[in-house]
C-alpha positions as CSV (number, residue, x, y, z in Angstrom):
1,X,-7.7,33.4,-30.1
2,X,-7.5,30.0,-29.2
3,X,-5.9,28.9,-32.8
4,X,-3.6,31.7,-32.2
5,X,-2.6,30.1,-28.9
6,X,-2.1,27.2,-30.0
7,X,0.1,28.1,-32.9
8,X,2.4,29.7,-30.2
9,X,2.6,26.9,-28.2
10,X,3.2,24.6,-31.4
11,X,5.6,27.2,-32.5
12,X,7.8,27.2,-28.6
13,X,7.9,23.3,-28.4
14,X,9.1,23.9,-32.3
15,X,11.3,25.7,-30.9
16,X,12.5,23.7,-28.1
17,X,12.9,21.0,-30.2
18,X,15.2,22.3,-32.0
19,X,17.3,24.2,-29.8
20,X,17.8,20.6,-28.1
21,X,18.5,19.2,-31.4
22,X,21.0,21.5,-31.8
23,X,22.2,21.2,-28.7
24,X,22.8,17.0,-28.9
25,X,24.2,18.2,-32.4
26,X,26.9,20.3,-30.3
27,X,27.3,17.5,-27.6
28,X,28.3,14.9,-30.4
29,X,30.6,17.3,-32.4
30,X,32.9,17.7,-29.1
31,X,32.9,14.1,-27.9
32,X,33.7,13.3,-31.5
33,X,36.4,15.6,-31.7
34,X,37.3,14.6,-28.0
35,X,38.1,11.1,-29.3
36,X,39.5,12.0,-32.9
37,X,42.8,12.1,-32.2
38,X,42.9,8.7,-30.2
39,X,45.2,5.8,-31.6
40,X,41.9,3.4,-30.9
41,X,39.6,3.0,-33.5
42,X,37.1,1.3,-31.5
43,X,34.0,2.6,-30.1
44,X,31.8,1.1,-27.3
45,X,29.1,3.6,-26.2
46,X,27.0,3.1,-23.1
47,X,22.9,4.1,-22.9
48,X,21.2,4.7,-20.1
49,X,17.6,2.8,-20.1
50,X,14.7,3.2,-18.5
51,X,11.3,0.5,-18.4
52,X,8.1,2.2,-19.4
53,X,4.9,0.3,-20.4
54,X,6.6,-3.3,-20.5
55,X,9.6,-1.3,-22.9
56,X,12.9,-0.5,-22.7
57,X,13.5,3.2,-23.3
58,X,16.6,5.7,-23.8
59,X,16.5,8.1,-20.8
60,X,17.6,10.6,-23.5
61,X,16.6,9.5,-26.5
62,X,17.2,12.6,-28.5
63,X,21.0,12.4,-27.6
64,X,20.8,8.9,-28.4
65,X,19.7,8.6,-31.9
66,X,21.7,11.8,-32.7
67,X,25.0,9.8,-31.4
68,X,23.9,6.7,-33.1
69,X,23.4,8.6,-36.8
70,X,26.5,10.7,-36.1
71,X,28.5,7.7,-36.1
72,X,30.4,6.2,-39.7
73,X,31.6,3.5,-38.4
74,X,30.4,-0.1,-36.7
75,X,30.5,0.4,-32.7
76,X,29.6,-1.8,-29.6
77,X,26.1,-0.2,-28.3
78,X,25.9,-1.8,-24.5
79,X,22.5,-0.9,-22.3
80,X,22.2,-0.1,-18.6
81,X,19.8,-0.2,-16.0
82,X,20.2,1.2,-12.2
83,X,24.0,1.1,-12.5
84,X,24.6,-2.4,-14.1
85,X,25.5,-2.9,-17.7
86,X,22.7,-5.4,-18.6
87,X,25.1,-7.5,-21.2
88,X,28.5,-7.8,-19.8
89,X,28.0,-11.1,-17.6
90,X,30.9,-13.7,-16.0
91,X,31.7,-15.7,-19.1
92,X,32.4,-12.3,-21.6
93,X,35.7,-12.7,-22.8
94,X,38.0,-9.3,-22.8
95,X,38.5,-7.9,-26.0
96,X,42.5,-7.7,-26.6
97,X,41.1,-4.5,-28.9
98,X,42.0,-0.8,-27.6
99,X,38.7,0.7,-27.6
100,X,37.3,4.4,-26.9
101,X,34.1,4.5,-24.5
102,X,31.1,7.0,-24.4
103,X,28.5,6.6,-21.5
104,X,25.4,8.3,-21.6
105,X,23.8,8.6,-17.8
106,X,21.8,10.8,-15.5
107,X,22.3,9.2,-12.5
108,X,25.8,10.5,-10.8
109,X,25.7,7.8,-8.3
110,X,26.1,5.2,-11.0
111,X,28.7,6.3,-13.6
112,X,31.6,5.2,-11.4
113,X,30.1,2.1,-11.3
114,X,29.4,1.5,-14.9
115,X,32.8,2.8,-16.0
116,X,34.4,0.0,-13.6
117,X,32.4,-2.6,-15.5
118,X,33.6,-1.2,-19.2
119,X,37.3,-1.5,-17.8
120,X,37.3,-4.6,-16.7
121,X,35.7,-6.0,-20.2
122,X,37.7,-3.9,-22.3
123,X,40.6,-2.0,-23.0
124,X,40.3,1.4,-22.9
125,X,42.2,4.2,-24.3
126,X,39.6,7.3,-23.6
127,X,36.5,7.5,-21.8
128,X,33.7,10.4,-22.1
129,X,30.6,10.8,-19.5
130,X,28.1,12.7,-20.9
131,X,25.7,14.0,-18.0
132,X,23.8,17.2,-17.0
133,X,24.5,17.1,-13.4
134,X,26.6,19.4,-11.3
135,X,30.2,20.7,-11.4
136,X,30.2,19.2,-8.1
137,X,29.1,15.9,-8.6
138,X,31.6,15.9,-11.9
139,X,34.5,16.2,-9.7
140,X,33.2,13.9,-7.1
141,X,33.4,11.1,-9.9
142,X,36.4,11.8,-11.3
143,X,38.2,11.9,-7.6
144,X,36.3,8.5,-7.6
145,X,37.6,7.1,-10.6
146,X,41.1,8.7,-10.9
147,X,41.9,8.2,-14.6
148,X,43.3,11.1,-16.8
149,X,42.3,9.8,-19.8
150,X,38.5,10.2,-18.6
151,X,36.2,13.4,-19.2
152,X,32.9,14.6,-18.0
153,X,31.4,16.8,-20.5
154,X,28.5,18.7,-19.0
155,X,25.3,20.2,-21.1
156,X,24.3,23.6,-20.1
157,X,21.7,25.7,-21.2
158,X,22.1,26.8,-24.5
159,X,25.1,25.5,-26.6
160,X,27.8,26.2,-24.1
161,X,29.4,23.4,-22.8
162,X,31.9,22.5,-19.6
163,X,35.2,19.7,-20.0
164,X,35.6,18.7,-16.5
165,X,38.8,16.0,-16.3
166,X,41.2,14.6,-13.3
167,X,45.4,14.9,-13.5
168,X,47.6,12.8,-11.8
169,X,48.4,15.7,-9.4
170,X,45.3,15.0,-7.9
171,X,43.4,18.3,-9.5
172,X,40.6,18.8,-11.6
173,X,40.5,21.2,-14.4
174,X,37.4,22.4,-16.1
175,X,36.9,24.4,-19.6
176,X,34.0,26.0,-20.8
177,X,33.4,25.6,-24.3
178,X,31.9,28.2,-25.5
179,X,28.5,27.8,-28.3
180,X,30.2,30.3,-30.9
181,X,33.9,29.1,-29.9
182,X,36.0,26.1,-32.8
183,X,35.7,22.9,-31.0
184,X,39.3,22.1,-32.1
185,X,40.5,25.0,-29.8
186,X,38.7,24.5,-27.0
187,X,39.8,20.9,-26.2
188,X,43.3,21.4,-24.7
189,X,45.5,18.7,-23.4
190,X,44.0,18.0,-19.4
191,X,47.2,15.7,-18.6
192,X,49.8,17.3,-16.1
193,X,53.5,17.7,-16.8
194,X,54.2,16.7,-13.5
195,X,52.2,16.4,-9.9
196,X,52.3,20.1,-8.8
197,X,53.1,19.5,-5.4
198,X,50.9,16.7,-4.9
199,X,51.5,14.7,-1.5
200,X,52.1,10.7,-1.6
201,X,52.4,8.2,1.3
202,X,54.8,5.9,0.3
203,X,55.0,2.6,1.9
204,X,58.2,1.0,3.1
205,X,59.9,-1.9,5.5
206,X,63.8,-1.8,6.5
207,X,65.5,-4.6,3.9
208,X,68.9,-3.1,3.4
209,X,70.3,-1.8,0.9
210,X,66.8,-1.2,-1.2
211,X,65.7,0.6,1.8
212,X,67.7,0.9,5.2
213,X,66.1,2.3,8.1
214,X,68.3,3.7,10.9
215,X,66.3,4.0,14.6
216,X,66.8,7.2,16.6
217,X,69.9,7.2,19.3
218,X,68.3,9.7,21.4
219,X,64.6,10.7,21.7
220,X,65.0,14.2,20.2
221,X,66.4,12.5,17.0
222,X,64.0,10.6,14.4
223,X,64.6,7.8,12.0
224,X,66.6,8.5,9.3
225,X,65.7,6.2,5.7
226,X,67.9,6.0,3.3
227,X,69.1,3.4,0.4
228,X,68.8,3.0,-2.9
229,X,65.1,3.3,-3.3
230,X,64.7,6.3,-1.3
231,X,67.4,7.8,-3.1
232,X,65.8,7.0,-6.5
233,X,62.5,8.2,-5.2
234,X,64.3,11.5,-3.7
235,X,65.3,12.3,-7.1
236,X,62.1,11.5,-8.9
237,X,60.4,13.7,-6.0
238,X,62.4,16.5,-6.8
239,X,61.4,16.2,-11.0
240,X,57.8,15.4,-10.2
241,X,57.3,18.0,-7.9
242,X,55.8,16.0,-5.3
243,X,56.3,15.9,-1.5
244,X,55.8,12.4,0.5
245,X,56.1,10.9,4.1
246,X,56.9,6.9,4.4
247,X,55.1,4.5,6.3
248,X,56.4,1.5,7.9
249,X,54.7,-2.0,7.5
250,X,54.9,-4.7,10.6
251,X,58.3,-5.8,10.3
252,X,56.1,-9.0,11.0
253,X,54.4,-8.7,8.0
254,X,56.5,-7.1,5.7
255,X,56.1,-7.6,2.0
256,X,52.9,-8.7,2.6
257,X,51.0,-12.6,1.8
258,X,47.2,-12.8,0.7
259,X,45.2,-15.4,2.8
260,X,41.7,-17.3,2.4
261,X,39.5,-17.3,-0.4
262,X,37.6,-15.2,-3.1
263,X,35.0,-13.2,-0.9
264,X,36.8,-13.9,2.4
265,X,40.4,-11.9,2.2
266,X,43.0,-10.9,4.6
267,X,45.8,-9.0,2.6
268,X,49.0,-8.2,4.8
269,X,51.8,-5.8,4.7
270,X,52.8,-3.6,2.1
271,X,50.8,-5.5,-0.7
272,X,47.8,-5.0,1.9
273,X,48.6,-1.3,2.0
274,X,48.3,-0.4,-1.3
275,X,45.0,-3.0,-1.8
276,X,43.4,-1.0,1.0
277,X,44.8,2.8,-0.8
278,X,46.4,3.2,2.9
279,X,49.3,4.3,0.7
280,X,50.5,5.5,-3.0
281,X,53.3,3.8,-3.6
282,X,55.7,0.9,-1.8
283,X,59.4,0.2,-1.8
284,X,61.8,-1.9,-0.6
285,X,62.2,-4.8,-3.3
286,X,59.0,-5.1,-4.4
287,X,59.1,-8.3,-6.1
288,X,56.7,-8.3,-9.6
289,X,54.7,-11.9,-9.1
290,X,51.5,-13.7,-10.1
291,X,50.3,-13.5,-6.6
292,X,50.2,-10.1,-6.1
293,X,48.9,-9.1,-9.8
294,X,45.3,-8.8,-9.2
295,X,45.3,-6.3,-6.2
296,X,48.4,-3.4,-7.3
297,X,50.3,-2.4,-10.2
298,X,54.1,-2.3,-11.0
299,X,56.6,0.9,-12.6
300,X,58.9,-0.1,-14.9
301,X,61.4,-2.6,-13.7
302,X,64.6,-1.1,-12.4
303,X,66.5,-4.3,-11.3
304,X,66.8,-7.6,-11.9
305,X,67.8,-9.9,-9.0
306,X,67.8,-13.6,-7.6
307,X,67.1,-15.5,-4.0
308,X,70.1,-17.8,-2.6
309,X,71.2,-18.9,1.0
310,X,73.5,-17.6,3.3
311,X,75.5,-20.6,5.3
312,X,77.4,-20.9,8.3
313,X,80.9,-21.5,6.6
314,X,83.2,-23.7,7.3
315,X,85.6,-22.9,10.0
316,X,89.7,-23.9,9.5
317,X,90.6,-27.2,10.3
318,X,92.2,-27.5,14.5
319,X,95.7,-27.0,14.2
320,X,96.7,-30.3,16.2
321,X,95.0,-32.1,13.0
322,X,97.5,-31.4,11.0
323,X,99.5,-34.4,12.6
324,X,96.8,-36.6,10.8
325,X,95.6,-34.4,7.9
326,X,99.2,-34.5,6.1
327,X,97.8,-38.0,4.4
328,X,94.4,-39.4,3.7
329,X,93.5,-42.5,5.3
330,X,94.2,-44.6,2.3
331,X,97.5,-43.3,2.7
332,X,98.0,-44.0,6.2
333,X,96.7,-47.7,6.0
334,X,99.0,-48.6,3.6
335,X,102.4,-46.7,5.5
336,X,101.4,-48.3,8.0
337,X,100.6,-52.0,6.5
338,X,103.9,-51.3,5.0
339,X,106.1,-50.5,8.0
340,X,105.0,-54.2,9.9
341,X,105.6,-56.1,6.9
342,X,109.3,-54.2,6.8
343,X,109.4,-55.2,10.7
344,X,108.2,-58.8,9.8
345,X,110.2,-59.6,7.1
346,X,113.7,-58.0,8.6
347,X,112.7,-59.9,11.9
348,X,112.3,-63.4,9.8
349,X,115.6,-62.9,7.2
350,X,117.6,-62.1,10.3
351,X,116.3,-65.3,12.3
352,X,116.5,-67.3,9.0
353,X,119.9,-66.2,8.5
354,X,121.2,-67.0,11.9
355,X,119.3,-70.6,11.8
356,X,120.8,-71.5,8.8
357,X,124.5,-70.1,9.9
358,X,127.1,-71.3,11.4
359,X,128.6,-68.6,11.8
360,X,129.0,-66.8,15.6
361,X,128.2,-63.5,14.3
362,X,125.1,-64.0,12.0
363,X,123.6,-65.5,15.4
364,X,123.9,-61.7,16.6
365,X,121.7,-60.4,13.9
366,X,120.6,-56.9,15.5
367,X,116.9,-57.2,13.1
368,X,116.9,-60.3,15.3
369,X,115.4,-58.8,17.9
370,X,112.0,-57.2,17.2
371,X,112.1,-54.5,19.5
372,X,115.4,-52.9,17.2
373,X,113.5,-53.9,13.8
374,X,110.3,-51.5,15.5
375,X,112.8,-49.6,16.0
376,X,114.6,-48.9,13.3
377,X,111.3,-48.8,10.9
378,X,109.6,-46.1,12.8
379,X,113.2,-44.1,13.0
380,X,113.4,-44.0,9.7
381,X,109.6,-43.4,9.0
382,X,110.5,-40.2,11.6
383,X,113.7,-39.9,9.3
384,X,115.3,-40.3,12.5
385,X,118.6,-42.2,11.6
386,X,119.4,-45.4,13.5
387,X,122.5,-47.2,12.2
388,X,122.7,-50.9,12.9
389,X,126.3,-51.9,13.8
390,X,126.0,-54.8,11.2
391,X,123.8,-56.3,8.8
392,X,124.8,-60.0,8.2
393,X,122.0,-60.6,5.4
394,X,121.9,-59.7,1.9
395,X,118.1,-59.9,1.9
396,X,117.9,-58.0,4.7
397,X,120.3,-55.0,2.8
398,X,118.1,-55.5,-0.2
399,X,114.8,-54.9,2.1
400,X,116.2,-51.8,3.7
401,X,117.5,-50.2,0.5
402,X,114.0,-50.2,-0.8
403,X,112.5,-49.1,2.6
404,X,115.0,-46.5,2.7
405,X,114.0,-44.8,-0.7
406,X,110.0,-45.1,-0.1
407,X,110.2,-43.4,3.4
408,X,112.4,-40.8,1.8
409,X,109.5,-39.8,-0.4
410,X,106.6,-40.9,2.8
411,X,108.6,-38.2,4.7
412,X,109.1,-35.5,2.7
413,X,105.5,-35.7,1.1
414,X,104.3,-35.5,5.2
415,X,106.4,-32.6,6.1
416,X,105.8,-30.7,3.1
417,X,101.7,-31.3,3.8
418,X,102.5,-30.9,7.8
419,X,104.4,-27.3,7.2
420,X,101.1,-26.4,5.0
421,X,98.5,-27.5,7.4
422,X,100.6,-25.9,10.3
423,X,101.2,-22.3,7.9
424,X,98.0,-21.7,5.9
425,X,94.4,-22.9,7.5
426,X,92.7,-25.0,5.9
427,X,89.0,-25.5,5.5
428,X,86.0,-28.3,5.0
429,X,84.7,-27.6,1.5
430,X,82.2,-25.0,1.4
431,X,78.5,-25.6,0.6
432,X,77.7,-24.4,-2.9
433,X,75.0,-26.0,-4.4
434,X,71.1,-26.7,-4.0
435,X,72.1,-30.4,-3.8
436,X,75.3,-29.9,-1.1
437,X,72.5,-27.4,0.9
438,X,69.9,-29.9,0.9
439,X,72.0,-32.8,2.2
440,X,73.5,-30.9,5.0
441,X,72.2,-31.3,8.2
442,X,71.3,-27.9,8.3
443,X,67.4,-25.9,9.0
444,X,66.6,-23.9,5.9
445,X,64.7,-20.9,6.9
446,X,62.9,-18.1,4.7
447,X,60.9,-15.1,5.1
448,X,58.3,-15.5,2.1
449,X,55.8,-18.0,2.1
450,X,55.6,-17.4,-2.1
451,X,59.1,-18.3,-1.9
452,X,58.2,-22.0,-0.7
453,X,55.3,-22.6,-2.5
454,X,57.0,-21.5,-5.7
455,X,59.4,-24.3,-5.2
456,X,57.3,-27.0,-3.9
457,X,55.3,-26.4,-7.3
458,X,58.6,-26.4,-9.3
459,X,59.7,-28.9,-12.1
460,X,62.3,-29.7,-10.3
461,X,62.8,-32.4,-7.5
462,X,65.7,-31.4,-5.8
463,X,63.8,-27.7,-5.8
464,X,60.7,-29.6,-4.6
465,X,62.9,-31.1,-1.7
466,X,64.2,-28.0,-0.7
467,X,61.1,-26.3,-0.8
468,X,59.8,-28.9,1.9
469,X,62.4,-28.3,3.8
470,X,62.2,-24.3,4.5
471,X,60.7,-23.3,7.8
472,X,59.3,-19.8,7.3
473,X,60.7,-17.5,9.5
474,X,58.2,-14.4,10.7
475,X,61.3,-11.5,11.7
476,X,63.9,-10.8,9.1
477,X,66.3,-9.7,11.9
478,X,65.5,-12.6,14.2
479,X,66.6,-14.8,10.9
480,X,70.0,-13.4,10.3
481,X,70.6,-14.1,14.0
482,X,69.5,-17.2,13.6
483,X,72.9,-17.6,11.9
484,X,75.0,-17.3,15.0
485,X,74.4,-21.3,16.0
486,X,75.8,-22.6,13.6
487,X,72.5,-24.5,12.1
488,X,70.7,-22.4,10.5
489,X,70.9,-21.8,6.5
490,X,68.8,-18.0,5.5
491,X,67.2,-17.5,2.3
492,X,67.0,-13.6,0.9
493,X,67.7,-11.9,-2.0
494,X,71.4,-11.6,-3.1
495,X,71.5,-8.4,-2.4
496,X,70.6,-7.9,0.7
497,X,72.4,-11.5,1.7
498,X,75.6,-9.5,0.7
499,X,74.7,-6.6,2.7
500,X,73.3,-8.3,6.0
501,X,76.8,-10.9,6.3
502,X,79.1,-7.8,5.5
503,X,77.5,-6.0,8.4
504,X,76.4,-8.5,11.0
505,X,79.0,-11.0,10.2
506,X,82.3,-9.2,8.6
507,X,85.1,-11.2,8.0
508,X,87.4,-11.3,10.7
509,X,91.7,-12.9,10.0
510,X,90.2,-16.1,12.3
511,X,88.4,-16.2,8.9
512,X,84.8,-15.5,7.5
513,X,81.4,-16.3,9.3
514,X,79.2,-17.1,7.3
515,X,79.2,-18.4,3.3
516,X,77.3,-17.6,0.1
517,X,76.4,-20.5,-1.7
518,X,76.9,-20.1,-5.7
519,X,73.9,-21.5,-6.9
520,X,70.6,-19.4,-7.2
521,X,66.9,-20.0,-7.0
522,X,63.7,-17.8,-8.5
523,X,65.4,-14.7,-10.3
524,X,63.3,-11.9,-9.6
525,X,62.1,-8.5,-11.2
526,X,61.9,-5.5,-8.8
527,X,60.1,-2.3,-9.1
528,X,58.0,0.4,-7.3
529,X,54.6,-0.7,-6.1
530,X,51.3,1.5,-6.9
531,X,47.5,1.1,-6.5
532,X,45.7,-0.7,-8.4
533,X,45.7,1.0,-12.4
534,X,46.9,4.0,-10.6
535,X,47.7,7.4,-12.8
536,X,50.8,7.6,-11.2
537,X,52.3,4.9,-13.3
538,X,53.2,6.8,-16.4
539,X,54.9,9.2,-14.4
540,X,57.4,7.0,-12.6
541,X,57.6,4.8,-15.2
542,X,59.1,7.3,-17.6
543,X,61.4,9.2,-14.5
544,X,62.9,5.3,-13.7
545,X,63.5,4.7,-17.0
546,X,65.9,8.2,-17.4
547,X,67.2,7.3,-14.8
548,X,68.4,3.4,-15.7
549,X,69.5,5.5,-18.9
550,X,71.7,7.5,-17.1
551,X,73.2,5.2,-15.3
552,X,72.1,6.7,-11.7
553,X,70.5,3.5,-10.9
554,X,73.6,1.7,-11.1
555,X,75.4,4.4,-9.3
556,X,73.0,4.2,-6.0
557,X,73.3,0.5,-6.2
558,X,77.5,1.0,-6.0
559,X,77.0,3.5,-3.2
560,X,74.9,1.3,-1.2
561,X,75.8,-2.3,-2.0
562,X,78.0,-4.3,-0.1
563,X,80.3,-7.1,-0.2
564,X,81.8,-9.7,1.9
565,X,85.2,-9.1,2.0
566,X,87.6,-12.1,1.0
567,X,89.5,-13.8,3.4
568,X,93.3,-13.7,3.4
569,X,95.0,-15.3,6.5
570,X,98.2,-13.7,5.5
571,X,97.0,-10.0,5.0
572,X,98.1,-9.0,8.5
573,X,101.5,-10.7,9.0
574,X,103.9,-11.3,5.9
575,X,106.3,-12.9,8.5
576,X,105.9,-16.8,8.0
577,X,106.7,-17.7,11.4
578,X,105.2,-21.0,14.0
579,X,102.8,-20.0,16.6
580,X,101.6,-21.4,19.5
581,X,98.1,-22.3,17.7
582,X,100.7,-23.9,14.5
583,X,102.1,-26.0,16.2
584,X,99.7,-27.6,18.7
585,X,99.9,-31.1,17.3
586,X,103.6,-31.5,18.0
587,X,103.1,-30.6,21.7
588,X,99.5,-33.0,21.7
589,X,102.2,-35.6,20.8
590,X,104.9,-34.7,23.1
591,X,102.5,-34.8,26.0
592,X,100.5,-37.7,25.4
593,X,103.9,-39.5,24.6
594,X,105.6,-38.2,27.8
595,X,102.0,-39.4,29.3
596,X,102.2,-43.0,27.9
597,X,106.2,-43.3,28.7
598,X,105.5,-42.6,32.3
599,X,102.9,-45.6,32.9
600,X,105.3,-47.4,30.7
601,X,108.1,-46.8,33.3
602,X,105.5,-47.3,36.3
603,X,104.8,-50.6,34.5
604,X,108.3,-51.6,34.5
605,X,108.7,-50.3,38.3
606,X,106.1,-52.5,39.5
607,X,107.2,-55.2,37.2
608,X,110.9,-55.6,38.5
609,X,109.0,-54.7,42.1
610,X,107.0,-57.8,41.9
611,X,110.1,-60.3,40.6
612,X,112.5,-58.8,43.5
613,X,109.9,-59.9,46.1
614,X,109.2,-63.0,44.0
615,X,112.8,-63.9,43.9
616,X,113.3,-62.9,47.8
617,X,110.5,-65.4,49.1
618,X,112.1,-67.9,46.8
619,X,115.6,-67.7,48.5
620,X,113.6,-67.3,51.7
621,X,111.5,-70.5,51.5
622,X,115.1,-72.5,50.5
């Protein structure tokens, strides 16, 4: 009896055996077949370990050495222990190799864990997690990990086994696969056609026109968003098959900056938002950059843009200036210089000629005198005619022949430049280069602190300088008002400088208010912003890219956009005719003139004043 009970208890663990030998058999068949089809030829498979006796031993060692002989091929084998793979340390280098990963565990707690560490060594195409837990605690690690390209395969009793995997419309699916079933017809695709009504909180701040947002007039209304990257996500939405509510960052804050060190953190605005998984995805020009690599990731690029400065600009030239502006100071030196030497010389033929004369007339020279020769000059530099009632001198005709022809041409080149100054305004020249902007007198403000620090680090000096000289500015809004005074220079992207000066600062027919310069700094890629190696990625990336295709991006960017409008002073009034403001100078002169000829004529008053009495006491005191 007891030989017979011990052949049936030989014969059960016999049995045992192999019905777990044919079950690990089974288990590597599917995750073979699970990974057949992969582009990746590269296996890394993960072991769970245990320490027994002062050894290191397979928690499932069956499994194990089934796996191990099942494989053709060379693979990575990698060991862990309490959640930690035991070889990957700081100084592994990642393998630029596409590799396929199988990890073998029994503790549910750890798998997330250990399939974080394989990622971040290697790149992964699929992922398997063979376990015998629960359904439950299957979906609690994929909802962990969010990848669709990772399966749990759970053993069951028996041969059947259960497919659990994750889609990006944040749903699990699970498929049993039957012991008597073809594996090749159990493993269906697991990846969603789209996200099935999956909710998103997208991230956003008001930077017109990639995202405008409009306050409420009343308290029954709400804020309405719009632009072109609400549009563009309203029409992905509606392919997708997602719904999604927006979130505003600190207008404060906005793009967001990352401050301290490793270990110590603080991550602001949208770029903190997604870090922290507060929301799904961000908009609002959503610059790609080295800084914000390590903590999101980036859809496909939809535009291409560039940062430059919006200026005060120049405002016409006062209409009284036109007097002066007619000739450059050169020009007026030397009219000048040559209108006393005319005076001189007439003045000193004239007296020459009647020295040297007998003559009764020549010794009535009228250049004689040098009030007539001041004269004369400045009436024919005002191409006001005085005619002499004789010149006695031949020099003196010879002088005023050739001072007759030049002011000809010194007149009619000042009228000509008067009637343009006094028609059409003119301007200072604009600022339009890094060089003009960073001579100027003018504070440079900007709203990104990555903006400064990328040009203080440039290559560049005259980017270096500039960079040094940009104050950062902590409220969009409060920096486009900044504006108003006249000493302030903005730095944005081009797009949105465009938009913000043709709505805050249109153009007006007094002229424009503010000036683009033409020179650009740091072009820029823009797209969508997502968490960290989100699943969402392949999704958007391939709806943006039909829609650049189509051409809709460019379209919203039309409908949106805006430009400054260019000024023309004549757009209003095709009558050329003198106003008040045209024609300022003349009555500057007529006034100060009349003003000057009056204390000229007191002078004279108190002059022939002061000889009368003079000339009274004289006769008195005889």
């Amino acid at each position: 009896m007891e030989k017979l009970a011990i052949n049936v208890k030989l014969t059960l663990l016999y049995s045992i055996h192999l019905i777990f030998a044919s079950n690990n058999q089974r288990t590597v068949e599917v995750v073979s077949k699970l990974l057949t089809d992969s582009k990746c030829s590269g296996l890394v498979s993960v072991f769970d370990v245990v320490h027994a006796q002062n050894e290191r031993v397979y928690t499932d060692d069956e499994l194990v050495n089934t796996f191990i002989n099942h494989q053709s091929k060379p693979f990575t084998i990698l060991e862990s222990f309490n959640g930690s793979v035991m070889a990957l340390t700081e100084n592994w280098k990642k393998e630029p190799v596409c590799r396929n990963v199988v990890i073998f565990g029994r503790q549910s707690r750890n798998l997330s864990s250990i399939y974080r560490q394989i990622k971040s060594q290697f790149f992964i195409n699929k992922a398997a997690i063979v376990t015998r837990f629960s359904r439950q605690e299957a979906t609690d690690i994929l909802f962990d990990i969010q990848d669709e390209k990772v399966f749990v395969l759970l053993e069951k009793l028996g041969k059947d086994l259960e497919l659990c995997s994750w889609a990006a419309n944040n749903k699990t699916t699970e498929v049993i696969i039957a012991a008597h079933s073809t594996v090749n017809n159990e493993l269906i695709k697991t990846g969603a056609i789209n996200l099935s009504g999956r909710h998103l909180t997208i991230g956003t701040v008001h930077n017109p026109p990639a995202v405008r947002i409009v306050p409420p007039l009343t308290p029954e209304q709400k804020k309405t968003i719009g632009g072109i990257e609400p549009s563009l996500i309203e029409t992905i939405a509606n392919h997708l098959q997602f719904t999604y509510n927006y979130v505003e960052a600190s207008p404060n804050e906005m793009w967001g900056e990352v401050y301290g060190h490793r270990g110590n953190l603080t991550i602001t605005g949208l770029l903190g938002m997604l870090a922290r998984k507060q929301v799904d995805v961000v908009v609002s020009n959503f610059y790609i950059n080295n800084i914000r690599w390590p903590y999101v990731s980036y859809t496909v690029v939809y535009k291409f843009s560039y940062e430059s400065f919006l200026v005060p600009a120049p405002q016409p030239y006062a209409k009284w200036k036109a007097v002066f502006y007619s000739f450059t100071l050169p020009t007026w030196l030397a009219t000048i210089a040559s209108a006393v030497v005319v005076i001189v010389m007439l003045r000193l033929v004239a007296a020459a000629s009647s020295f040297q004369s007998d003559s009764p007339l020549r010794r009535y020279d009228v250049f004689a005198d040098y009030p007539f020769c001041c004269l004369y000059v400045i009436g024919n530099l005002l191409n006001v005619q005085v005619q002499p009632q004789s010149i006695l001198s031949t020099a003196n005709r010879m002088f005023l022949i050739w001072w007759l022809f030049g002011t000809l041409i010194l007149t009619t080149g000042y009228r000509s430049g008067l009637i343009s100054y006094m028609t059409f305004p003119f301007t200072p020249e604009a600022i339009d280069t890094i060089q003009q902007l960073v001579d100027s007198p003018l504070k440079k403000a900007s709203f990104s602190v990555y903006t400064i620090e990328a040009l203080v680090n440039s290559s560049s000096e005259i980017d270096r300088t500039l960079g040094r000289e940009l104050i950062p500015h902590y409220n969009l809004t409060g920096m486009f008002v900044s504006l108003e005074s006249g000493a302030w220079a903005v730095e944005s992207n081009v797009d949105n400088l465009l938009y913000m000066a043709a709505t805050m600062y249109p153009t007006t027919t007094a002229g424009p208010k503010v000036h683009l310069i033409k020179d650009a700094i740091l072009p820029s890629r823009v797209a969508f912003g997502l968490q960290k190696d989100s699943q969402l990625q392949v999704y958007f990336d391939r709806d943006i890219q039909y829609l650049i295709e189509a051409g809709i991006v460019d379209h919203l960017k039309s409908v949106f956009a805006k430009k400054m409008d260019k000024w023309n002073p004549k757009k209003t009034n095709s009558r050329i005719s003198f106003s008040l403001d045209s024609l300022q100078g003349a009555f500057y002169l007529i006034v100060f003139g009349f003003a000057l000829s009056t204390l000229i004529f007191v002078a004279e008053v108190v002059v022939k004043m002061f000889k009368r009495r003079q000339s009274i006491n004289e006769i008195a005191g005889r």
